[in-house]
MOPAC internal coordinates of N, CA, C and O (Angstrom, degrees):
PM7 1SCF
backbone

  N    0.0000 0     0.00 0     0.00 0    0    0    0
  C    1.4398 1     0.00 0     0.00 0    1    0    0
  C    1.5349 1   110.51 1     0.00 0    2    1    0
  O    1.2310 1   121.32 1   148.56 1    3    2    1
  N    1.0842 1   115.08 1   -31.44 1    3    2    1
  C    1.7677 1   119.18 1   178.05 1    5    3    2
  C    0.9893 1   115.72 1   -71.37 1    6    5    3
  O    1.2310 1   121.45 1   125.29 1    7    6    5
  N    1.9863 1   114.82 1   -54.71 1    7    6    5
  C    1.4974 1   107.76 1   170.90 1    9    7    6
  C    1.6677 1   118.50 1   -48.65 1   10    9    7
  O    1.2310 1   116.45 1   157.79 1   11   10    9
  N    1.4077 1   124.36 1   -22.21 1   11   10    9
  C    1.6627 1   133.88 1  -146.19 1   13   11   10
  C    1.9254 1    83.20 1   -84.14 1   14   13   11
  O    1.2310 1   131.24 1   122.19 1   15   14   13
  N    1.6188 1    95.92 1   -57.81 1   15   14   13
  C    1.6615 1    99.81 1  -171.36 1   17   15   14
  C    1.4088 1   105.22 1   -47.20 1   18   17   15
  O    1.2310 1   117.80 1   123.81 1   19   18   17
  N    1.3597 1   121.79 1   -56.19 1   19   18   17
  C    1.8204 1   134.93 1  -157.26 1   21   19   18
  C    1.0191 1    99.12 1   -52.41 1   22   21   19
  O    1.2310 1   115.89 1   140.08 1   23   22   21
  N    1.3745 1   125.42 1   -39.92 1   23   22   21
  C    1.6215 1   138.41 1  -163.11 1   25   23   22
  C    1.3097 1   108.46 1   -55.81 1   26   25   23
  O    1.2310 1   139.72 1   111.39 1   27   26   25
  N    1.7234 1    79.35 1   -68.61 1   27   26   25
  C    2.0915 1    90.23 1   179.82 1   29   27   26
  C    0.9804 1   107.79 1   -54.52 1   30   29   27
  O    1.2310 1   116.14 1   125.89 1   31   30   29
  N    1.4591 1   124.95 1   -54.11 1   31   30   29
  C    1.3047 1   110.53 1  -147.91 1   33   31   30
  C    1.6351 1   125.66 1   -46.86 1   34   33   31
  O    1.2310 1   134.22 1   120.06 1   35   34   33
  N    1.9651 1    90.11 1   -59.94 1   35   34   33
  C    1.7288 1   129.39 1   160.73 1   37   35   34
  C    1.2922 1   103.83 1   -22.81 1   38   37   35
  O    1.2310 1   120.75 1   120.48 1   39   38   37
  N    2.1100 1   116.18 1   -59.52 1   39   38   37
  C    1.6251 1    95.45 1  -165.59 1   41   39   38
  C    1.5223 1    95.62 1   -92.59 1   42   41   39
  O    1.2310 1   108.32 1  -178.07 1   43   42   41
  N    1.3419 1   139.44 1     1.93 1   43   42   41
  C    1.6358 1    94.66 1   152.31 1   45   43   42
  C    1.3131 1   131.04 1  -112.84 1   46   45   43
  O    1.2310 1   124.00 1  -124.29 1   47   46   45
  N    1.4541 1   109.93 1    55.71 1   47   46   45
  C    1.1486 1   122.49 1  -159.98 1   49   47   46
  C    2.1947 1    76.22 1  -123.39 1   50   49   47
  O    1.2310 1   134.65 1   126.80 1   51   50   49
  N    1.0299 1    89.28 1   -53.20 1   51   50   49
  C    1.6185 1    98.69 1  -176.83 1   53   51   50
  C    1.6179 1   110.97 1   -73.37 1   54   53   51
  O    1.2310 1   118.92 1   159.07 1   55   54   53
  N    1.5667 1   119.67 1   -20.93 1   55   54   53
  C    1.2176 1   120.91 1   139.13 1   57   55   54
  C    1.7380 1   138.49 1   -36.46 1   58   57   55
  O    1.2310 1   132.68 1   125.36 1   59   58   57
  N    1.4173 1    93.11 1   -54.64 1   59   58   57
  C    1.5011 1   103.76 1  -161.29 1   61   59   58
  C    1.7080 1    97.99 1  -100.16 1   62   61   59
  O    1.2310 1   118.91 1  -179.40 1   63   62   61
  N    1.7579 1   119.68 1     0.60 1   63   62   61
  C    1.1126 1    98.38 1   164.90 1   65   63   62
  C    1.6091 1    97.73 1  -132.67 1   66   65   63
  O    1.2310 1   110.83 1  -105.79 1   67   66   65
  N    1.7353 1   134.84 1    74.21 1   67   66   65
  C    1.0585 1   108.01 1  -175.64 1   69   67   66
  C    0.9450 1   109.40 1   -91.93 1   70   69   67
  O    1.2310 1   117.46 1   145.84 1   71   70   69
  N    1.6834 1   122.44 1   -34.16 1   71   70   69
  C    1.7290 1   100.15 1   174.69 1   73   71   70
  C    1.2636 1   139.80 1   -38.29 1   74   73   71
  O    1.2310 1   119.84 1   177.36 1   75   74   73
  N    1.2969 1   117.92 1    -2.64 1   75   74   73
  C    1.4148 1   137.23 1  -175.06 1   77   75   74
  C    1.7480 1   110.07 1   -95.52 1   78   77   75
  O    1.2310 1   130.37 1   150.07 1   79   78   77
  N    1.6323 1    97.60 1   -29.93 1   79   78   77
  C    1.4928 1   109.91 1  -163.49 1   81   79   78
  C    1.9617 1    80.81 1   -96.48 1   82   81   79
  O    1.2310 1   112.81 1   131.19 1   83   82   81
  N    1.3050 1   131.19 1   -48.81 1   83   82   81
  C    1.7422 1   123.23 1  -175.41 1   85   83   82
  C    1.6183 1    83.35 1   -56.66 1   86   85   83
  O    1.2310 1   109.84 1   112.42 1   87   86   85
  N    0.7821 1   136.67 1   -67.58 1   87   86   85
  C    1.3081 1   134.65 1  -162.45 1   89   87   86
  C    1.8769 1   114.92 1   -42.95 1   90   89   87
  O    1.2310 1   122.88 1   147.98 1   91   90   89
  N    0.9906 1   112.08 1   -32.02 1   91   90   89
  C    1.7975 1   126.02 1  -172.10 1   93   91   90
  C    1.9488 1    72.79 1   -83.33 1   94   93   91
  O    1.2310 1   120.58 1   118.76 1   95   94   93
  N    1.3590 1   116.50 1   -61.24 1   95   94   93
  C    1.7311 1    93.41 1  -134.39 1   97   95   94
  C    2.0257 1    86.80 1  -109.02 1   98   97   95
  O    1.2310 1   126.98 1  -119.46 1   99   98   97
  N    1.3257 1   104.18 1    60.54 1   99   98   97
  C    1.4169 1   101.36 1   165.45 1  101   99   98
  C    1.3606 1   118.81 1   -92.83 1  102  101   99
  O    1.2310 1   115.28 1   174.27 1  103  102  101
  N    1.2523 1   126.56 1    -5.73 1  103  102  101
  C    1.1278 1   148.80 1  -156.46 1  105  103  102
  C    1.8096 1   103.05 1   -94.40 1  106  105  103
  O    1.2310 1   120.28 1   149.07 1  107  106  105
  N    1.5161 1   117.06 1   -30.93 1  107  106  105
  C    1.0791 1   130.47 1  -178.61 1  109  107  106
  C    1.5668 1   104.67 1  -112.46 1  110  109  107
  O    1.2310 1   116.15 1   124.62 1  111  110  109
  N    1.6292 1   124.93 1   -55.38 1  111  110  109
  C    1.3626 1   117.32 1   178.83 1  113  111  110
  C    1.7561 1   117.26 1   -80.17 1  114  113  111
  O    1.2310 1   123.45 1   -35.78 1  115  114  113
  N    0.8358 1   110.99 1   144.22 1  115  114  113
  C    1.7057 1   115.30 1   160.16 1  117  115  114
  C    1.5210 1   118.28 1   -74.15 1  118  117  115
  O    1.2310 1   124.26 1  -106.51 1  119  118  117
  N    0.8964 1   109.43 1    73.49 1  119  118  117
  C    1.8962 1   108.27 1  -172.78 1  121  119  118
  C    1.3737 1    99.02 1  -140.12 1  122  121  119
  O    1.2310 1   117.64 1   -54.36 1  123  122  121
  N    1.8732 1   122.10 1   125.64 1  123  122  121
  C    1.4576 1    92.77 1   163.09 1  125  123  122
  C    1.7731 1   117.81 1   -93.90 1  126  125  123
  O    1.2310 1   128.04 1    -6.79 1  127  126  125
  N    1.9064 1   102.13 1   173.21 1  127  126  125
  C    1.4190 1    80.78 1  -165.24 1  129  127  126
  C    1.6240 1   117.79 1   -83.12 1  130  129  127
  O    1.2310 1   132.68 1   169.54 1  131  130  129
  N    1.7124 1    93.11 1   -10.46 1  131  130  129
  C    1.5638 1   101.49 1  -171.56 1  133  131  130
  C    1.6656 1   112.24 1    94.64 1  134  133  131
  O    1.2310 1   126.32 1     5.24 1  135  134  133
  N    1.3101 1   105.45 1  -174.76 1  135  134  133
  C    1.6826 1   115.82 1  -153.93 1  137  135  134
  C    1.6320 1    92.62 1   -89.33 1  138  137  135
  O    1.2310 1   113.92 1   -17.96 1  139  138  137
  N    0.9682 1   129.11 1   162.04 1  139  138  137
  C    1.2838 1   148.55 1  -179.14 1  141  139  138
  C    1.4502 1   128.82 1   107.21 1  142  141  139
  O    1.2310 1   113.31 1    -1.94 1  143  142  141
  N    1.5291 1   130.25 1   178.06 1  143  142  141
  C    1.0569 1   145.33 1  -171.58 1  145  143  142
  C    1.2436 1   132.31 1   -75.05 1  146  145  143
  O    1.2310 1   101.65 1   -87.89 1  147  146  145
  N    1.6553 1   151.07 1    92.11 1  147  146  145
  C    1.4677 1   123.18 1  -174.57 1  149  147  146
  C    1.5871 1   123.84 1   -16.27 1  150  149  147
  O    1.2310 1   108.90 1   -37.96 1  151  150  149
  N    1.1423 1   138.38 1   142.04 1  151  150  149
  C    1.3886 1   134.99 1   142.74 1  153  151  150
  C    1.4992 1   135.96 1   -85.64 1  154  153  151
  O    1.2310 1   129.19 1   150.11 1  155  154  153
  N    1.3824 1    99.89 1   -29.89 1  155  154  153
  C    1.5449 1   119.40 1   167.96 1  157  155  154
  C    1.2882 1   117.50 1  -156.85 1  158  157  155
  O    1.2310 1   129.80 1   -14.89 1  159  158  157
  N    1.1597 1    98.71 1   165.11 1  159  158  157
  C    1.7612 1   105.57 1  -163.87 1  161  159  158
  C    1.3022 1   107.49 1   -93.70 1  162  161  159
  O    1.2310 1   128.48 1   -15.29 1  163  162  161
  N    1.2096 1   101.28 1   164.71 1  163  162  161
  C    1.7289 1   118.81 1  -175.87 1  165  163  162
  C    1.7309 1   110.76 1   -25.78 1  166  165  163
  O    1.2310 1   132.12 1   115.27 1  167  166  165
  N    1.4678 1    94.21 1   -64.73 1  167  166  165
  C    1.5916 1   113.46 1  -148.51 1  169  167  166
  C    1.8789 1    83.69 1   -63.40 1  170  169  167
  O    1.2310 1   122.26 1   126.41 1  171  170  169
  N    1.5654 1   113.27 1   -53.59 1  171  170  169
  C    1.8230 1    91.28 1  -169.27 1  173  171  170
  C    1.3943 1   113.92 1   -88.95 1  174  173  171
  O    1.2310 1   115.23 1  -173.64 1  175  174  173
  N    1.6871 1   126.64 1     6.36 1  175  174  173
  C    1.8865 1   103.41 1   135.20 1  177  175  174
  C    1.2127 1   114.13 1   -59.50 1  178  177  175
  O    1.2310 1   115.34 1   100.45 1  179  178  177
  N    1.4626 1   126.44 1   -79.55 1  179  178  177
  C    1.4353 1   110.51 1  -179.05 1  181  179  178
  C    1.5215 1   119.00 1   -30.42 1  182  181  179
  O    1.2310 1   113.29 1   122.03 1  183  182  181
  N    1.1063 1   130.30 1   -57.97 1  183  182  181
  C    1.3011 1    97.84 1  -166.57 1  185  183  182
  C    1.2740 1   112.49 1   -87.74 1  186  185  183
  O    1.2310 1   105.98 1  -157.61 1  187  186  185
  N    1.1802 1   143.62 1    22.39 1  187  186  185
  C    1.7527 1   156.45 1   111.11 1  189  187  186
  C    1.4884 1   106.46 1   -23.25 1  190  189  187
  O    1.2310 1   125.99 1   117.70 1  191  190  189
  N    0.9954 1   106.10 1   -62.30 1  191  190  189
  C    1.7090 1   119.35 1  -172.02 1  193  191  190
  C    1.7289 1   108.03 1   -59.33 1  194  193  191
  O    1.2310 1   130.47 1   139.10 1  195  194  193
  N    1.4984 1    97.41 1   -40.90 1  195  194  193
  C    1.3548 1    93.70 1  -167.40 1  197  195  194
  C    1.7240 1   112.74 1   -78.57 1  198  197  195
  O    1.2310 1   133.65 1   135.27 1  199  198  197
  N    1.5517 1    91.21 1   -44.73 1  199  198  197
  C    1.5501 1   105.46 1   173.16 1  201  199  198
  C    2.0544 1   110.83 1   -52.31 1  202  201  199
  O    1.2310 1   122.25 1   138.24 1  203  202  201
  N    1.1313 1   113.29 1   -41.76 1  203  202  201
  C    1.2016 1   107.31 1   162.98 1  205  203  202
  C    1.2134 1   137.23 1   -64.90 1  206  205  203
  O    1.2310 1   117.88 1   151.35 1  207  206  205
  N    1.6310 1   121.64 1   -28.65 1  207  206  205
  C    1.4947 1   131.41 1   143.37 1  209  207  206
  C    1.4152 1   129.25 1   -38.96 1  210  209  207
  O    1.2310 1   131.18 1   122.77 1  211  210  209
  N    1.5989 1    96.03 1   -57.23 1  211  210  209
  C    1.6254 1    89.72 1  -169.25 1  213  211  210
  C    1.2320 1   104.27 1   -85.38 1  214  213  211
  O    1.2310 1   108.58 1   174.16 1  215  214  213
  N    1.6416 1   138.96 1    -5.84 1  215  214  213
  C    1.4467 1   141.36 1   166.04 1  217  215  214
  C    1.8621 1   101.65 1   -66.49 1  218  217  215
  O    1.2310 1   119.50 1   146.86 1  219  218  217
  N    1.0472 1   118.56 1   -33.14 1  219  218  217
  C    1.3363 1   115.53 1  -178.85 1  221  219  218
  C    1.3121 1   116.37 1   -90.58 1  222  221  219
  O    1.2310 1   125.75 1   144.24 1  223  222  221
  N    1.1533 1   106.56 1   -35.76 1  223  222  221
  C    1.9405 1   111.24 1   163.26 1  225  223  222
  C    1.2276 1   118.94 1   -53.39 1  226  225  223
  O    1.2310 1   118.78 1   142.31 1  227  226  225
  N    1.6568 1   119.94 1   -37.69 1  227  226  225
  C    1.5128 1   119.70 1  -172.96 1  229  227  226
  C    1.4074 1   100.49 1   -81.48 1  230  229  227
  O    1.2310 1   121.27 1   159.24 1  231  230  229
  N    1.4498 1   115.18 1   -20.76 1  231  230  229
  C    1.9403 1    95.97 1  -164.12 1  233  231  230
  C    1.3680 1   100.44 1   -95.47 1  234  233  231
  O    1.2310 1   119.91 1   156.64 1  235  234  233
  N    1.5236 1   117.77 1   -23.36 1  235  234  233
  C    1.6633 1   113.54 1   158.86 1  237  235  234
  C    1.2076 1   114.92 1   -61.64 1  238  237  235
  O    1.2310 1   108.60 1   176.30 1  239  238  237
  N    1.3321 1   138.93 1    -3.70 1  239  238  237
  C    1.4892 1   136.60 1  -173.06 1  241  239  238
  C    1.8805 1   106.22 1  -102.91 1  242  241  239
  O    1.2310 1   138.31 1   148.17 1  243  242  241
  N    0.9809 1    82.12 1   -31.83 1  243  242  241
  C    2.1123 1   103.68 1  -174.03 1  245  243  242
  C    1.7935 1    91.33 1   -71.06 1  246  245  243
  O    1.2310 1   121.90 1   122.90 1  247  246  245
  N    1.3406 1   113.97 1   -57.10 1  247  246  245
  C    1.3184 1   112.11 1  -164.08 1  249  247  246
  C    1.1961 1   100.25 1   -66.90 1  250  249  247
  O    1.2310 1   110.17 1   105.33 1  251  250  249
  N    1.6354 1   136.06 1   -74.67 1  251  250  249
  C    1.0589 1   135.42 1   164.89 1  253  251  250
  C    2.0072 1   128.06 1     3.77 1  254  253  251
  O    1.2310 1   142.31 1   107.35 1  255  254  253
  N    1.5915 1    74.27 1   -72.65 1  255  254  253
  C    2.1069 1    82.94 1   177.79 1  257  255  254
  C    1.2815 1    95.31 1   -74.30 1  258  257  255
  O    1.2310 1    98.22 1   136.56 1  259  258  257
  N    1.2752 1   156.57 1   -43.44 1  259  258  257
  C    1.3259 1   135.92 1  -164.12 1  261  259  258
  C    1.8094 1    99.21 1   -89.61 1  262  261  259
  O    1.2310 1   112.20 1  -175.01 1  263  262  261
  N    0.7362 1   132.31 1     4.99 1  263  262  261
  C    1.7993 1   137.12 1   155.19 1  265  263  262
  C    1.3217 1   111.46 1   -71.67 1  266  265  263
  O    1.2310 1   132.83 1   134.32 1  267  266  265
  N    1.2771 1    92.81 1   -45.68 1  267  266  265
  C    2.0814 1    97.02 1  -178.86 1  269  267  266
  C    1.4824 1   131.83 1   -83.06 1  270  269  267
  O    1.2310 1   133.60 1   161.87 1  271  270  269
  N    1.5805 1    91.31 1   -18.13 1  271  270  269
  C    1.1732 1   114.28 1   172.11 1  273  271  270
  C    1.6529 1    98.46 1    76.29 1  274  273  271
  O    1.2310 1   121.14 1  -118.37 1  275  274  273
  N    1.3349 1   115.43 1    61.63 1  275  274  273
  C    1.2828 1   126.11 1   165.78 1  277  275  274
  C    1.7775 1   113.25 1  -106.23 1  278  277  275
  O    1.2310 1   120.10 1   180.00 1  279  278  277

């Protein structure tokens, strides 16, 4: 249930600020971000990004072993 909340929360947190998040990964995507202002800085998209990873890594891991019946 915690990983489920972290998840959401993270992606609409990374929702409601992505120009901030095109902005971290322009370097890899071709997208521009468009006119406006930062909202947050580097370091707390990334760790948005990350916190949303490893919230999605653990609940693919939960489902997984309880599929197999581990």
């Amino acid at each position: 249930m915690i990983f489920s909340a972290t998840s959401i929360l993270s992606s609409a947190w990374l929702v409601l600020h992505a120009r901030d998040v095109v902005l971290v990964l322009r370097q890899v995507l071709p997208i521009d971000p468009g006119e406006g202002k930062r909202l947050a800085s580097f370091r707390l998209v990334c760790a948005m990004m990350t916190l949303f990873g490893f919230s999605v890594s653990a609940e693919t891991l939960i489902l997984l072993r309880a599929s197999l019946g581990s």
